[in-house]
C-alpha positions in Angstrom: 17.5 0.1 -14.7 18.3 0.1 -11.2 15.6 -2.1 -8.6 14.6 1.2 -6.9 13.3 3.0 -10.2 11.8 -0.3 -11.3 10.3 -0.6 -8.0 9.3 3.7 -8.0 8.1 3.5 -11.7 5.2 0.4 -10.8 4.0 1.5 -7.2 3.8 5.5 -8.3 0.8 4.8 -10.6 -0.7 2.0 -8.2 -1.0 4.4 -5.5 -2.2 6.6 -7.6 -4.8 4.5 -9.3 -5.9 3.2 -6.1 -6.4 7.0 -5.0 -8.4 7.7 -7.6 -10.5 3.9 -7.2 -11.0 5.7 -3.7 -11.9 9.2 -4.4 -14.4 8.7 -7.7 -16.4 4.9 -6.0 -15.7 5.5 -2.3 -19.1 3.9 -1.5 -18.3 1.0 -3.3 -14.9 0.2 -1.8 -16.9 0.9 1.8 -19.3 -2.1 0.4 -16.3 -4.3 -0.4 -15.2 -3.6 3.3 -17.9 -4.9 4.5 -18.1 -8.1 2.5 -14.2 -9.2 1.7 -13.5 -9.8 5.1 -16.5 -12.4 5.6 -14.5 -15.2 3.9 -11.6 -16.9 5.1 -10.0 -17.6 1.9 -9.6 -14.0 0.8 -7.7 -13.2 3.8 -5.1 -16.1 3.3 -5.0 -15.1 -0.3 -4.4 -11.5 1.1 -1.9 -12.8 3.7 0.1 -14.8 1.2 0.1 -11.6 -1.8 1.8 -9.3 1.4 3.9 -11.7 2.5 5.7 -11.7 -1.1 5.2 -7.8 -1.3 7.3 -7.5 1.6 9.8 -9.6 0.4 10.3 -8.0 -2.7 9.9 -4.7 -1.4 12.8 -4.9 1.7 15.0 -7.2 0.2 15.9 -4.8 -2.6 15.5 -1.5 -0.8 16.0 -1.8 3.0 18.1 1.5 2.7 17.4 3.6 5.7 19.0 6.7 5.1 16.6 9.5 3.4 16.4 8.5 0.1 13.7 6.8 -1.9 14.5 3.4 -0.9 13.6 4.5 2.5 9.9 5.4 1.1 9.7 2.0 -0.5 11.0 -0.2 2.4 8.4 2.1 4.3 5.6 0.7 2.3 7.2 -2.9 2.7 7.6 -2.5 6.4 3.8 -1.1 6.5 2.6 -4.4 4.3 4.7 -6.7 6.1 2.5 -5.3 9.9 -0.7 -5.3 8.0 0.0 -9.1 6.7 0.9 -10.1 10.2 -2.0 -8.6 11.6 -4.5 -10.2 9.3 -2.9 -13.9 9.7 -2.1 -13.6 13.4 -5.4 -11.7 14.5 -8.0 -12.5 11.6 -10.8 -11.9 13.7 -9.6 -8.1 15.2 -8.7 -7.5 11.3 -12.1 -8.0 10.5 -13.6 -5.8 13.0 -10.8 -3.0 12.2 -11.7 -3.6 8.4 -15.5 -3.0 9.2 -15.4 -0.1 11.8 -13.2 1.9 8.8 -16.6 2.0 6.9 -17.8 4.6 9.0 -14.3 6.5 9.5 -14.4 9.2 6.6 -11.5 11.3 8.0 -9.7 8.1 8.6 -10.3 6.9 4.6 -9.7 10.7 3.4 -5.9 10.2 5.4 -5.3 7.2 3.3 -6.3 9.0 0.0 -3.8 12.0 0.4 -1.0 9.3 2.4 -1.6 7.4 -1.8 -1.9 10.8 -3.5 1.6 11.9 -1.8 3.5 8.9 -2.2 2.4 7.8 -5.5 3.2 11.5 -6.5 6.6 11.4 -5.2 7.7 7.6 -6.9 6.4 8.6 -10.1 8.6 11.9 -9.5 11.5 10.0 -9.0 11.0 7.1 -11.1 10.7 9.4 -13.9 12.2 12.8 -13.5 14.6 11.8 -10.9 16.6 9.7 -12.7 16.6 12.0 -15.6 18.7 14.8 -12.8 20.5 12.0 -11.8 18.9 11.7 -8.2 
């Protein structure tokens, strides 16, 4: 099994879990952004959990041609920011974390952004490689 399908086949039906987490207990994902940020620890813990996403992620599929390496070293990319942002600027992270509380269309962007892209990994993590994609 190739890195890429691996890779497709386990963050298709995260990003579509967490898309459904979002969409059925939105008000109690808005309550944990309120309260995660208010200790240190969880942002190192954070920190450190994205710093060996990225890794992973862009190490084995930094492809940038259109392909579905390119979606996954995307996400990489996008973790590896978010990461930086929360361990360089902890303070603005916080703020940012607790203003999206009151953004709906903001959080309803994120849903469909998980929806779409857990739709397409699991598309070519499992039917993909079946056409020989």
């Amino acid at each position: 099994m190739n890195i890429t399908v691996l890779t497709s086949s386990v963050l298709g039906p995260i990003l579509l879990l967490l898309w459904i987490g979002l969409f059925i207990n939105s008000k109690y994902y808005k309550n944990i952004l309120e309260h995660v940020t208010d200790k240190s620890h969880t942002l190192i813990f954070v920190w450190i959990i994205g710093m060996i996403l990225w890794a992973y992620m862009v190490s084995n599929n930094n492809i940038l041609e259109w392909t579905p390496e390119l979606i996954i070293s995307i996400i990489g990319w996008a973790v590896l920011l978010d990461s930086s942002l929360i361990l360089a600027l902890p303070d603005s992270f916080t703020k940012w974390a607790r203003s999206m509380k009151y953004e709906i269309n903001t959080i309803k962007s994120i849903w469909l952004i998980f929806i779409v892209l857990g739709l397409y990994l699991l598309n070519f993590a499992y039917y993909g490689v079946a056409q020989g994609m």
